[in-house]
C-alpha atoms as one frame of an Amber mdcrd trajectory, in Angstrom:
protein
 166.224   3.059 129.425 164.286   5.146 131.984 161.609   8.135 130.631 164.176
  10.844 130.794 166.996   8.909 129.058 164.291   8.251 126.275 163.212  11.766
 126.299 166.826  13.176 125.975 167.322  10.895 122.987 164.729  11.639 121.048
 165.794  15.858 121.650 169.532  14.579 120.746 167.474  12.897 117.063 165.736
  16.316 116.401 168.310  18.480 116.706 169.999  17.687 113.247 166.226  17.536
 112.148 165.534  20.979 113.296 168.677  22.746 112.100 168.174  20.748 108.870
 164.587  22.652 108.339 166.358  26.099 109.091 169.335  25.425 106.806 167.563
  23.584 104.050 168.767  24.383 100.527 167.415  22.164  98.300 169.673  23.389
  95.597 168.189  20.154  92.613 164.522  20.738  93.796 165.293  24.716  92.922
 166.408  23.799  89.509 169.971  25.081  90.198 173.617  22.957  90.823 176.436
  23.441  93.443 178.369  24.938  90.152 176.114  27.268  89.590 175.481  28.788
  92.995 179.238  29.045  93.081 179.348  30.715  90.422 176.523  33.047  91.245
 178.074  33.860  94.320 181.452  35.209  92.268 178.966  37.033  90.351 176.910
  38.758  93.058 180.414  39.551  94.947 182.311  40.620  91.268 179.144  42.924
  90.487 178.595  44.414  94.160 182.742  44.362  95.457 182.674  48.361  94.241
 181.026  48.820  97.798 183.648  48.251 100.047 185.442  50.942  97.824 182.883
  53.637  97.137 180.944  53.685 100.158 183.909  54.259 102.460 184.937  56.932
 100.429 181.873  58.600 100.994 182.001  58.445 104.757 185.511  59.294 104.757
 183.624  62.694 103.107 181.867  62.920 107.002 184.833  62.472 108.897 185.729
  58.636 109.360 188.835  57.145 108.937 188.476  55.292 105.420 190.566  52.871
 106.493 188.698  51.777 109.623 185.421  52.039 108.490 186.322  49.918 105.338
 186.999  47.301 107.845 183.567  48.014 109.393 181.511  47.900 105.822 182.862
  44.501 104.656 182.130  42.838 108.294 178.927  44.259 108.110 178.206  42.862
 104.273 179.770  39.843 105.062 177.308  39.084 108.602 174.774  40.330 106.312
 174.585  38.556 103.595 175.506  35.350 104.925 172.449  35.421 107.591 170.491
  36.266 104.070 171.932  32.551 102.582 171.728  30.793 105.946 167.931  32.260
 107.286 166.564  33.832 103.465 167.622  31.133 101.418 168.157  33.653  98.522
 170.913  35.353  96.082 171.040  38.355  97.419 173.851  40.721  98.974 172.929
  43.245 101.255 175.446  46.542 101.913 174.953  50.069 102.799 173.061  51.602
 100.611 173.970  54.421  98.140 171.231  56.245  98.834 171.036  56.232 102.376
 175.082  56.488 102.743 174.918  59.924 100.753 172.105  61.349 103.254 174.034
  60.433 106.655 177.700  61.749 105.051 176.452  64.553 102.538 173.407  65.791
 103.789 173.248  65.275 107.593 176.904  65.123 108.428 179.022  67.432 106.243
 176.086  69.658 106.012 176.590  70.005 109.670 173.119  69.268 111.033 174.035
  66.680 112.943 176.813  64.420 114.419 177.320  61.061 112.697 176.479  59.333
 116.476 172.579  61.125 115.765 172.792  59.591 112.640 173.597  56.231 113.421
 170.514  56.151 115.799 168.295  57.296 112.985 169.284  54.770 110.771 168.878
  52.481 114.127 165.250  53.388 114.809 164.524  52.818 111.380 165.622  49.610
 111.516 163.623  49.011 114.353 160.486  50.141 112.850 161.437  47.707 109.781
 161.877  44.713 112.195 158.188  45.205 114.239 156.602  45.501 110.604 158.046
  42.503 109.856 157.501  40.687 112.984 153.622  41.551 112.860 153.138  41.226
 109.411 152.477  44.159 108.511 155.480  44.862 106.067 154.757  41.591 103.949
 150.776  42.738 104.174 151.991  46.038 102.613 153.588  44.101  99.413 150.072
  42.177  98.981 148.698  45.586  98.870 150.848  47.236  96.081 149.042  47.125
  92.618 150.284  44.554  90.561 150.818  47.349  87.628 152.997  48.662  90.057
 154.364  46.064  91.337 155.354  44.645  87.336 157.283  48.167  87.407 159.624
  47.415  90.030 161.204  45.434  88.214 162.068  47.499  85.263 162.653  50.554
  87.807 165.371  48.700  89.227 166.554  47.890  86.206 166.804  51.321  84.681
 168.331  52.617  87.752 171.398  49.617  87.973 171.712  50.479  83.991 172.266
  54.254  85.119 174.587  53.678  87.551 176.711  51.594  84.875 176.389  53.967
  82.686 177.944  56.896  85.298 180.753  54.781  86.643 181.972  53.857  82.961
 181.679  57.934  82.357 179.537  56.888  79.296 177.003  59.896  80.773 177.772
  62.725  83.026 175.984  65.905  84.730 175.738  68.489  82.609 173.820  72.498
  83.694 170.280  71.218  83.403 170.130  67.321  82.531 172.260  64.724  81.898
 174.973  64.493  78.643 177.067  62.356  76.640 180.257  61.134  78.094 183.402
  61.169  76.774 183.191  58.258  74.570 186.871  58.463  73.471 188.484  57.540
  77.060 189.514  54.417  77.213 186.833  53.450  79.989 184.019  54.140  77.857
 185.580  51.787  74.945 186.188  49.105  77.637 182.700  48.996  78.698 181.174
  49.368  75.310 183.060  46.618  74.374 182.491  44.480  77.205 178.341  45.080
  76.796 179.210  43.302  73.568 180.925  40.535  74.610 178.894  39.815  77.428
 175.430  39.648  75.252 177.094  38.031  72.719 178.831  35.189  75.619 175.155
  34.743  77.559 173.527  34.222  74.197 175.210  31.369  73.748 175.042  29.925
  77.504 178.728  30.272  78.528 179.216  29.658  82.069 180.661  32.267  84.058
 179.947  34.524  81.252 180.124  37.656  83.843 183.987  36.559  85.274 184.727
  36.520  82.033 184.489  39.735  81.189 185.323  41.525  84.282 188.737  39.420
  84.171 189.190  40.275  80.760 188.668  44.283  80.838 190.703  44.417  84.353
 193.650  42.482  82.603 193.274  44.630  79.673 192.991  47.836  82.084 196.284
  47.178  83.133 198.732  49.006  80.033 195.654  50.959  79.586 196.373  52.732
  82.740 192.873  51.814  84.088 193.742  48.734  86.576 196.114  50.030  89.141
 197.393  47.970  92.257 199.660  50.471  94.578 201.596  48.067  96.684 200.778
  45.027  98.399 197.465  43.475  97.513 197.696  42.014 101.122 196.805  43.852
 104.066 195.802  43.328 107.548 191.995  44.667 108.250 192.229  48.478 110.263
 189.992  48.112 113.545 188.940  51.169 114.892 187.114  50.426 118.280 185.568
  54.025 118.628 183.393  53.120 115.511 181.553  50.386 117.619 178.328  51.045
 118.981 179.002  55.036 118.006 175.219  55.572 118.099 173.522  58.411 119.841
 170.271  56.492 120.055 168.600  58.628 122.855 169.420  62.322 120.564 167.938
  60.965 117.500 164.665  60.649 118.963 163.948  64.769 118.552 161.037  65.818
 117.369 162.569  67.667 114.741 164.965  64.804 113.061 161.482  62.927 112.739
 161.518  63.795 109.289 165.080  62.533 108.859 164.250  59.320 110.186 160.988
  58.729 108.072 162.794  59.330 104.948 165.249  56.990 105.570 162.496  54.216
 106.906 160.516  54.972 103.603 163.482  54.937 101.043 164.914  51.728 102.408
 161.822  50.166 102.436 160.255  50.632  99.023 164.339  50.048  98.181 164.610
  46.564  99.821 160.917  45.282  99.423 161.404  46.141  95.520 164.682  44.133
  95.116 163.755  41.487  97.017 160.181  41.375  95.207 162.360  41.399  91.601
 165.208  39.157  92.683 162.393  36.474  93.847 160.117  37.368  90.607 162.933
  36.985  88.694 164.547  34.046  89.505 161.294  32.161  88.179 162.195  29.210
  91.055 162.169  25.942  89.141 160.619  24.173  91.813 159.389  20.672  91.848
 156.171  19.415  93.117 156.593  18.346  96.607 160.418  19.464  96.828 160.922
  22.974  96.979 158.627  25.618  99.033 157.537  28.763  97.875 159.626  32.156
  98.970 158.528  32.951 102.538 158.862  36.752 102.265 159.171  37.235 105.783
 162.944  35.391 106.388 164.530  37.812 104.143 162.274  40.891 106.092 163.629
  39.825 108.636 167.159  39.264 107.897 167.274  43.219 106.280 166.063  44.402
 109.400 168.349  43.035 111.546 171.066  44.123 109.592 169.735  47.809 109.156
 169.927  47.968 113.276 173.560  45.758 113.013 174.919  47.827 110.599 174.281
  50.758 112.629 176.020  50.017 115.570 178.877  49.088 113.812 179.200  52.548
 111.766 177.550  51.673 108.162 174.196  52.908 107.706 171.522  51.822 105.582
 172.355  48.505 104.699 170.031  47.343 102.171 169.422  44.457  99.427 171.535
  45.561  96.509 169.675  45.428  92.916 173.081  44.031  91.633 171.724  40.784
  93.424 170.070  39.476  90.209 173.738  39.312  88.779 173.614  36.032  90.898
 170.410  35.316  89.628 170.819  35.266  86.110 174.048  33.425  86.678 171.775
  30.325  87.700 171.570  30.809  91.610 168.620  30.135  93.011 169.192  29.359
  96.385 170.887  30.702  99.619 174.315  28.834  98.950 175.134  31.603  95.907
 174.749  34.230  98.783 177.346  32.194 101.336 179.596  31.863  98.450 179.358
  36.108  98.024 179.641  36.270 102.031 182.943  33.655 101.573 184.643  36.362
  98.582 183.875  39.522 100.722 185.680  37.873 103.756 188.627  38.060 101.580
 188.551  41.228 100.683 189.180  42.012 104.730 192.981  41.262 103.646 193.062
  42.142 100.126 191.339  45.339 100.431 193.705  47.072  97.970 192.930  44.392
  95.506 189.696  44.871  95.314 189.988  48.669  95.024 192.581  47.697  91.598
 189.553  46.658  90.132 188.371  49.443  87.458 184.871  50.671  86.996 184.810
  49.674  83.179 185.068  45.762  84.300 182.166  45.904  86.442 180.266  48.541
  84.609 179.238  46.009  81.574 177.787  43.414  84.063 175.938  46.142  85.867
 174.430  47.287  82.531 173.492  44.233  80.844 172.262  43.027  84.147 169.907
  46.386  84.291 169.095  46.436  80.650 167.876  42.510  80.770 165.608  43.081
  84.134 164.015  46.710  81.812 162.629  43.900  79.166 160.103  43.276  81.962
 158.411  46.541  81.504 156.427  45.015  78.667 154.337  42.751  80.458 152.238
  45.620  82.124 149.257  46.336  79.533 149.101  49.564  77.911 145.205  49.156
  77.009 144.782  50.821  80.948 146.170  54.243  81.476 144.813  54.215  84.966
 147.232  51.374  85.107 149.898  52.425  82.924 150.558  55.996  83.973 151.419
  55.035  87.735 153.483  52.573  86.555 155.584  54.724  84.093 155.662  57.186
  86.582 157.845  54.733  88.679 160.317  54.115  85.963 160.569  57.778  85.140
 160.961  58.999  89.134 163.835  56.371  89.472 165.860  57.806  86.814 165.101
  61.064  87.289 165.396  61.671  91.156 168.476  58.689  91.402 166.778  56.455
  93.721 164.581  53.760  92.944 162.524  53.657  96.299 161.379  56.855  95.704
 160.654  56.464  91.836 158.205  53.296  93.848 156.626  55.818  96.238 156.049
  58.336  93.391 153.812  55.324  91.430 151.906  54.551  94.671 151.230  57.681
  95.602 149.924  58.292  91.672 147.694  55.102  91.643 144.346  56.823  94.321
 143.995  59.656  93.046 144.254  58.569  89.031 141.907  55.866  89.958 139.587
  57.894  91.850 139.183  60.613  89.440 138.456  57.906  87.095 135.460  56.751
  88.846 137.639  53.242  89.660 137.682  53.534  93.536 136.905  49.997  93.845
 139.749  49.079  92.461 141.930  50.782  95.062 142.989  47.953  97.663 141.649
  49.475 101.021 145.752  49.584 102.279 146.347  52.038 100.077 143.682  54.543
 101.889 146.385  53.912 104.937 149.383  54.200 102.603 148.702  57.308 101.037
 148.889  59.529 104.120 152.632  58.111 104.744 153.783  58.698 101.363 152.665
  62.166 101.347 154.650  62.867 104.239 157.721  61.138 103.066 157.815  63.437
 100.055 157.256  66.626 102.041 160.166  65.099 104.620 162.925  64.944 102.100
 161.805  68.249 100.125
């Protein structure tokens, strides 16, 4: 064998050596079983499916075609969160973003300050700036930098707001002149999820398996004579492709001075947003790692994955995608590795042909998973010590901005933005990481951008 036949064999024996490092699992050194990350996976898709109904709807509000760019949001989840299992290694979903969905169609679009093509190319250059922080390290620097009061509060911030959002879909709350008020607590929605909350406490206490399923089978079975689960037509249906959707982006027009604002608000909401979940979905897995076996998260794979999709998803019509907080439904079904997150990516491929089936399923099956899932991640709130206020306050403050303002990457900027000046006035400057000197002038102007 001559030098280059030797040489060409030995690239041919790394390959599968190489692609093994990239794709490496490691599901028994995470504590976690191929069962388990299957089940996960159902989880993550059963507790996050509601997007490829709601969020269509909403951009139907800004003039797409709702059948087209339903097509366009599942393709964009599915690419999304699969690169997340593949590259990540995590249980996490990624989709467009309530947040950032309701401030391209409501107030951008329908207002009628710009055309959805602008807004694409905002959401584009913010993804962008996402994927340079990321690159350079900057964006995992800025985590190390967040106080750890603050960072204890994600958590429960994320929490609250998921419990919220079960709450409103179930109708067990509603808008009301000045704050928010009781639901009606007589439909049979709000009886379905009540009783599901039950159920589902009362089935993880006792370690069932596929305790979330359950439930969301049972209520959508029972929705049925209730009037609640409603299937018009086939559940089978080819995907709607819409080629004027594709690379709609105006990416040259959302570069004016004056959508600057625009464009920070969205960087700034979907990063506090993503950097929070994935810092609780991580946090809260509590890896079960054995010595020598597993590695530690690398923060930077699933930076980088978001980012790509942010600038993906915006050539391809859905904006904002982000990590979705209903990711630690996977989570505290057992998965721990990226295998829970194929398994999600596998379900929402589905869904490309049984679109309508997914839209039969009613808000009070997936409502109860949403807020046991919320209320469970809240418990972590009681870690951070009250003994501090300088330390306590900021931290409150994010809980209390998240459920107040909707939006739990704001509530996150609120508590940073608190923490210098509390502990400055308090004579604690040294305990101020010197980051958050730089952070502070970029918070203040995110706040002023989306008042």
């Amino acid at each position: 064998m001559n030098e280059k036949q030797a040489e060409s064999s030995r690239v041919k024996a790394q390959g599968p050596r190489v692609w093994s490092q990239i794709f490496r699992f490691s599901v028994a050194a995470h504590g976690s079983t191929p069962s388990r990350e299957f089940i996960a996976g159902l989880s993550m898709f059963l507790a996050t499916a509601y997007t490829v109904v709601v969020i269509p709807g909403m951009l139907s509000d800004a003039g797409l075609p709702v059948s087209a760019v339903t097509t366009c949001v599942i393709i964009v989840v599915i690419l999304g969160t699969a690169a997340m299992g593949l590259f990540g290694n995590l249980p996490m979903v990624l989709a467009p973003g309530l947040g950032g969905v309701s401030l391209v169609a409501y107030t951008l679009v329908l207002d009628g300050q710009v055309a959805y093509p602008v807004a694409m190319g905002m959401v584009f250059w913010s993804g962008v700036i996402f994927l340079l922080l990321t690159i350079f390290g900057i964006r995992n620097l800025i985590t190390k930098i967040i106080p750890t009061s603050i960072r204890m509060a994600i958590g429960p911030a994320i929490g609250i707001f998921i419990t919220f959002v079960g709450f409103r879909s179930a109708g067990l709350v509603e808008p009301g002149e000045s704050s928010l008020e009781l639901g009606n607590l007589a439909s049979p929605a709000a009886w379905l999820t009540l009783a599901g909350v039950i159920v589902l406490v009362a089935l993880n206490s006792r370690k069932v398996p596929g305790s979330f399923i359950i439930v969301i089978a049972a209520v959508t079975l029972v929705g049925i004579p209730l009037g609640l689960t409603k299937l018009e037509g086939s559940p089978i249906a080819l995907p709607t492709i819409d080629g004027s959707l594709f690379f709609h982006v105006d990416l040259v027009g959302s570069l004016a001075p004056h959508y600057l604002p625009f464009l920070f608000a969205f960087f700034a909401s979907e990063f506090f947003s993503t950097t929070g979940v994935i810092m609780t979905v991580t946090d809260y897995m509590g890896r079960k790692t054995q010595p020598g076996k597993a590695e530690p998260v690398d923060p930077r794979r699933p930076f980088l994955v978001d980012s790509c999709t942010i600038i993906g998803g915006s050539l391809f019509a859905a904006p904002s995608v982000t990590t979705y907080a209903e990711s630690t439904a996977g989570a505290e079904a057992g998965g721990r590795t990226g295998i829970s997150s194929l398994w999600a990516a596998l379900f929402f491929s589905l869904l490309l042909f049984a679109t309508p089936l997914a839209a039969a399923i009613p808000s009070a099956a997936t409502a109860p998973v949403v807020i046991v899932v919320g209320l469970t991640i809240t418990a972590g709130f009681r870690k951070i010590s009250s003994d501090d206020l300088t330390e306590l306050i900021p931290a409150v403050l994010v809980l209390v901005c998240t459920l107040l303002w909707g939006n739990f990457g704001t509530g996150i900027a609120a508590g940073l933005l608190s923490y210098v000046p509390i502990k400055l006035l308090a004579g604690r400057w040294k305990d101020i990481h010197p980051g958050m000197w730089v952070m502070s002038p970029f918070l203040i102007y995110f706040f002023v951008a989306i008042a």
